[in-house]
C-alpha positions as CSV (number, residue, x, y, z in Angstrom):
1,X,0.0,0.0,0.0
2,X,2.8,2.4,1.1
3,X,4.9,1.8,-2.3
4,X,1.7,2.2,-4.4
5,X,1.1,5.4,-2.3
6,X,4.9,6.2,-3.8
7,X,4.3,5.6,-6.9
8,X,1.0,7.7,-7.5
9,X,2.4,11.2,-7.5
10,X,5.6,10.3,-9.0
11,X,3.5,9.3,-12.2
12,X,1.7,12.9,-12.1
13,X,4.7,15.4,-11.8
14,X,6.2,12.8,-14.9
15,X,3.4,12.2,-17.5
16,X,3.7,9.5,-20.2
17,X,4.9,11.0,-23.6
18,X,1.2,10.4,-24.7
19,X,-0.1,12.7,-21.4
20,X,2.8,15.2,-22.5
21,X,1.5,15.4,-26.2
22,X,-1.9,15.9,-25.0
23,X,-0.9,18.4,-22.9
24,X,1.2,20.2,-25.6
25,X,-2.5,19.6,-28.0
26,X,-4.2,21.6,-25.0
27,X,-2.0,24.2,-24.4
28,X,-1.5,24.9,-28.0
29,X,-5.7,25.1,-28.3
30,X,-6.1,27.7,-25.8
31,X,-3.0,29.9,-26.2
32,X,-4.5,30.3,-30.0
33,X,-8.0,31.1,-29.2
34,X,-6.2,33.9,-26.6
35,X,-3.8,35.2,-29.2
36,X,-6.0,34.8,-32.5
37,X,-7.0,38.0,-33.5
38,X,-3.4,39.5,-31.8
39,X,-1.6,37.3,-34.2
40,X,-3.9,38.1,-37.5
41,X,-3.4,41.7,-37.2
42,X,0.8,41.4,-36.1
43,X,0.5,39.4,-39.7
44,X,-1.3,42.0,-41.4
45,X,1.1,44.3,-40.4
46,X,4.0,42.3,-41.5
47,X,2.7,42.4,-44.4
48,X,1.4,45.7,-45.5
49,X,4.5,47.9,-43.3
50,X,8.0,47.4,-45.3
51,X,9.5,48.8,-41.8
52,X,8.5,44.7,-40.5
53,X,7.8,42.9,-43.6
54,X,11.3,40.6,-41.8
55,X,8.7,39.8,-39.0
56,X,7.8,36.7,-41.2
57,X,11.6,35.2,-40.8
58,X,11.5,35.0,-37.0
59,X,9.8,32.5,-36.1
60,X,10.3,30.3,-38.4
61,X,13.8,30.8,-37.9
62,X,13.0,29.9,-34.1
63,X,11.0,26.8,-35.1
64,X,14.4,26.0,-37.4
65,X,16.5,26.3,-34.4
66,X,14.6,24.5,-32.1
67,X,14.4,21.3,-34.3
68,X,17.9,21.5,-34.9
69,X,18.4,21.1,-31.5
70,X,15.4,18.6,-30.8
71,X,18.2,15.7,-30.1
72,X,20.2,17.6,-26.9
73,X,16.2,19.0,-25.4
74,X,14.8,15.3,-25.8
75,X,17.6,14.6,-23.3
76,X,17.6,17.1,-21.0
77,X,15.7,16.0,-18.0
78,X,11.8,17.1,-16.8
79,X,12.0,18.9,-14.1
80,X,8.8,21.6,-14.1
81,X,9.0,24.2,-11.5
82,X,5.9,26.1,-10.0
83,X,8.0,29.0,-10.2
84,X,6.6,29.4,-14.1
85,X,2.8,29.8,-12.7
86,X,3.1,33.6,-11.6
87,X,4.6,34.4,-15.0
88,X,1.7,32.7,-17.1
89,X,-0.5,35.1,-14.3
90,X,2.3,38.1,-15.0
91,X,1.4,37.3,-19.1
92,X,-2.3,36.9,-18.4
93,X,-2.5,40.3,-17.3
94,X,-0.2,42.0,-19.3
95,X,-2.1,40.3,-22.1
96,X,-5.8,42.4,-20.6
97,X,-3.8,45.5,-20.3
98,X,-2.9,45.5,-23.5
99,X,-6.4,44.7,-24.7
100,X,-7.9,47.5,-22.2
101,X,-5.3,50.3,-23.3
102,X,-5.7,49.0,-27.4
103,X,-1.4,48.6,-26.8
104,X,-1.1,46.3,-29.0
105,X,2.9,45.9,-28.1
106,X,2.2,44.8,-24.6
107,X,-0.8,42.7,-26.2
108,X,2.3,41.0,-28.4
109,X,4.8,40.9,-25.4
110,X,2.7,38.7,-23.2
111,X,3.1,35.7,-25.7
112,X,6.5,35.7,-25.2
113,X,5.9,35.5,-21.5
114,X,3.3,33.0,-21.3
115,X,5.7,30.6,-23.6
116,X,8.3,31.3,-21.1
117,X,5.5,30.6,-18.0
118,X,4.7,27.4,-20.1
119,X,8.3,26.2,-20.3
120,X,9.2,27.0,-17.0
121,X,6.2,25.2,-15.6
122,X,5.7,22.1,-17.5
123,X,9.7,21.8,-18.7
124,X,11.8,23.4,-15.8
125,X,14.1,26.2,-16.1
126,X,16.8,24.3,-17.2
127,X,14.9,23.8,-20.3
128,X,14.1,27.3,-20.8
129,X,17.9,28.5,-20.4
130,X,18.3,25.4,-22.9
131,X,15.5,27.7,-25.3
132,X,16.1,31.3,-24.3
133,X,18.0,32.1,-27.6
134,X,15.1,30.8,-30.0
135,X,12.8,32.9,-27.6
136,X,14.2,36.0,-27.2
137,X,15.0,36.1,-30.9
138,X,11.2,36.0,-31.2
139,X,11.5,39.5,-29.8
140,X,12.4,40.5,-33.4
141,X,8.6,39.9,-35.1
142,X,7.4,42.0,-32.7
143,X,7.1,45.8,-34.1
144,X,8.4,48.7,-32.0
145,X,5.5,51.2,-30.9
146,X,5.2,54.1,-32.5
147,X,6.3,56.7,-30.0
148,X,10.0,54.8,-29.9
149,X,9.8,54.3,-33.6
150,X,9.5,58.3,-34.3
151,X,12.1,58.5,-31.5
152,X,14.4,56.0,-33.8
153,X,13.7,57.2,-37.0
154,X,13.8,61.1,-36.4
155,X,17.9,61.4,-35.2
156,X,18.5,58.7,-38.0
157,X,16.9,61.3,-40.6
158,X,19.5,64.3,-39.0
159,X,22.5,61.9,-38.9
160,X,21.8,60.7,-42.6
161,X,20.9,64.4,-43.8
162,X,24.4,65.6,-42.0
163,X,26.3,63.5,-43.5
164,X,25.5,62.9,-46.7
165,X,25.7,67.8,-46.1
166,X,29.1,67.2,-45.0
167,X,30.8,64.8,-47.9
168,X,28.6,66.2,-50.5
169,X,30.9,69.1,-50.5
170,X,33.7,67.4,-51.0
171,X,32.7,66.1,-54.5
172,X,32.2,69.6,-55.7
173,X,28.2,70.2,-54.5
174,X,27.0,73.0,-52.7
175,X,24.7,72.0,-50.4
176,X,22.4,74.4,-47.3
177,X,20.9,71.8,-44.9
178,X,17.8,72.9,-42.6
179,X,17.0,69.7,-40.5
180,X,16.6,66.9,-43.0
181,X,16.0,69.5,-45.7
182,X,19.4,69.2,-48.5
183,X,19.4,72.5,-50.1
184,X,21.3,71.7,-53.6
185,X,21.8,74.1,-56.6
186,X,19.1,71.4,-58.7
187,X,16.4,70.5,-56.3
188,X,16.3,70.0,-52.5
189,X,16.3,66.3,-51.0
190,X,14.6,65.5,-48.3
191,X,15.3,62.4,-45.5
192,X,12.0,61.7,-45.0
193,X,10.9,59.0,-42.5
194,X,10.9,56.0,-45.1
195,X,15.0,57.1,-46.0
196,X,16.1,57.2,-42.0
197,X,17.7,53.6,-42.6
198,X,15.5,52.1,-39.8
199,X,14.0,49.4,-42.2
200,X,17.2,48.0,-43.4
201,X,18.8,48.8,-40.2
202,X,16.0,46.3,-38.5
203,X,16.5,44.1,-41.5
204,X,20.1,44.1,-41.3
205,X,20.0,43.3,-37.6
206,X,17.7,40.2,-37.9
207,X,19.6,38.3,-40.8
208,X,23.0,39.3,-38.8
209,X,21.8,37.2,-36.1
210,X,20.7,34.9,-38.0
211,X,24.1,34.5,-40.2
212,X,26.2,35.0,-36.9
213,X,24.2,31.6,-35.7
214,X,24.5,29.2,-38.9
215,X,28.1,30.9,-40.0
216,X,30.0,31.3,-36.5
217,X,30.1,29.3,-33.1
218,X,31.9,31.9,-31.0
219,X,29.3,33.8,-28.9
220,X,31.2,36.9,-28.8
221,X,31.4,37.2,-32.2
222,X,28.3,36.3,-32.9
223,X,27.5,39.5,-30.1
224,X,29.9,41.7,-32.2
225,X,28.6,40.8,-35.8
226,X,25.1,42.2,-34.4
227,X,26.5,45.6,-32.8
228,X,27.8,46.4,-35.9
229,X,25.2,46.0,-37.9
230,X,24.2,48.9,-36.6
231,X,26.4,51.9,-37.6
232,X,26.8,49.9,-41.2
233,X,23.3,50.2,-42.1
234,X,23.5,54.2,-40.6
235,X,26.8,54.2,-42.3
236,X,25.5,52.6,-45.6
237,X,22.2,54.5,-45.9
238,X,23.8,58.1,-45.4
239,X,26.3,56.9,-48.9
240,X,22.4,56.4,-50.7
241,X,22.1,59.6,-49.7
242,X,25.6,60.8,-51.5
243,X,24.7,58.8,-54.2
244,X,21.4,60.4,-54.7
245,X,22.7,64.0,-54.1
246,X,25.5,63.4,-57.2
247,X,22.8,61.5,-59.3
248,X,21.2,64.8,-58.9
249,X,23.9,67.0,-59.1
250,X,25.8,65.6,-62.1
251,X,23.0,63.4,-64.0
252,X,19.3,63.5,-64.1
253,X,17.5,65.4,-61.0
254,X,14.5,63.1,-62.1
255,X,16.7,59.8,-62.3
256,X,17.0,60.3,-58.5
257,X,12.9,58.8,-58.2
258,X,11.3,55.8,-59.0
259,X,12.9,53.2,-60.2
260,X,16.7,54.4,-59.6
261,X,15.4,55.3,-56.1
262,X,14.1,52.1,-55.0
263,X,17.4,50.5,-56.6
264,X,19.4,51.7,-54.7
265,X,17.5,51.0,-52.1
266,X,18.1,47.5,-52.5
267,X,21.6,47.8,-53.6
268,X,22.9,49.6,-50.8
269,X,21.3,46.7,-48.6
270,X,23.4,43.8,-50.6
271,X,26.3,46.7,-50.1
272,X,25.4,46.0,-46.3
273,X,25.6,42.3,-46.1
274,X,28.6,42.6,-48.1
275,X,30.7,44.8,-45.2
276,X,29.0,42.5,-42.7
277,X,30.4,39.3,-44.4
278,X,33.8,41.2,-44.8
279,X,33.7,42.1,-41.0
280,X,33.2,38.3,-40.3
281,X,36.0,36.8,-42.6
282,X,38.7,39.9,-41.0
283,X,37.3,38.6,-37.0
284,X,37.6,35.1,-38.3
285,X,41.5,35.8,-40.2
286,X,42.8,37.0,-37.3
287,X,41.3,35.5,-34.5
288,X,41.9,32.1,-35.6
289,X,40.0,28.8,-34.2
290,X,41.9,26.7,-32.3
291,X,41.9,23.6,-34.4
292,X,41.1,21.1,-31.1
293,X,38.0,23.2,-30.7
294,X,35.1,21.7,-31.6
């Protein structure tokens, strides 16, 4: 009687794998009748802002790292913690906050936090450390509210405008800058919002993480690819802006919209990814892996 007694709650803190998919079936029900409409409007805007059209790559690059490492979390061991229920209560009411104030980042937010809750309680925390790179890289499909985003974009407008006013010169164009406002002999340029570098800075950042994970094993520079992603897309969107002043000055003021616009657009992106990679193979010349490293 006493080893039956045993016996009993051991099998409920450790379910069969048939209890666990169940559970998993459950969970997965109820988490998508909370987050339904949340998620078909974070899709709708993925797909109608260019700022976050990258928001689509995230989690399926999380899923992708997940199953790759599906053979070290099957052998992790089960060890749920009740520590994980007051951050599935944290999410729950972040999640009617959000609904109450119409903030649709908080609304967004708390699905990250009830996965980690989730993990945490079922899994154990050892689990989630085992996770918390896949999960905090969903942080990336989640678009940055507006007040930050105006607080992003506007300096990037100024630093863009200010640079592209102070090399200008130097080819021979005489330039008067008010604010984002390029004063030049032909026409006047003006950084607006969509020019500030903030979608291919965002862009740039996601696929550097994601290179720095499939190309490199060293955490640090996988940390350092990321940073400087930053002042290469700043760096790489102010030259579009010397190129567009000297298309102006010494072509075609109208070759500087439409299509040549939006080409260089894209080519100053693969310009991007192209310092990035160079970046990587200079850190990987002369920092050289030990060869007994795995």
């Amino acid at each position: 009687m006493g080893q039956a007694a045993q016996v009993a709650p051991a099998s409920l803190f450790k379910p069969t794998l048939q209890a666990r998919w169940w559970q998993a079936i459950v969970l997965l029900v109820l988490v998508g009748w909370l987050y339904f409409s949340i998620l078909g409007r974070l899709a709708q805007q993925w797909t109608h802002d260019p700022n976050f059209s990258h928001g689509f790559f995230v989690p399926a690059f999380s899923l992708f790292v997940l199953w790759q490492e599906r053979g070290r979390l099957s052998a992790l061991p089960v060890k749920p913690s009740w520590t994980g229920l007051p951050i599935v209560l944290l999410a729950l009411c972040v999640l009617m906050l959000g609904n109450l104030g119409a903030e649709l980042f908080l609304s967004r937010t708390s699905l990250l936090v009830l996965i980690a809750g989730l993990v945490i309680f079922f899994l154990g925390w050892q689990y989630f450390r085992a996770v918390l790179f896949p999960w905090a890289f969903l942080l990336l499909m989640i678009p940055i509210p507006s007040i930050l985003f105006n607080q992003i974009t506007f300096p990037l407008q100024l630093l863009a405008s200010k640079v592209a006013s102070d090399v200008l010169p130097l080819a021979g164009v005489p330039v008067l800058r008010e604010g984002n406002v390029i004063g030049l002999p032909l026409m006047q340029l003006e950084v607006a919002e969509a020019c500030s570098g903030i979608r291919s800075l965002l862009s740039l950042a996601t696929l550097t993480i994601i290179y720095g994970y499939l190309m490199e094993s060293r955490i640090w520079i996988r940390v350092l690819l990321a940073i400087a992603s930053v002042p290469i897309a700043v760096a790489a969107n102010s030259f579009r802006i010397v190129g567009t002043g000297l298309l102006v000055q010494y072509w075609d003021p109208e070759k500087a919209e439409g299509f040549f616009h939006l080409f260089s657009g894209w080519l100053i992106f693969v310009m991007s990814l192209a310092m990035l990679f160079a970046l990587h193979k200079l850190l990987r010349t002369i920092f050289v892996k030990d060869a007994a490293q795995p």
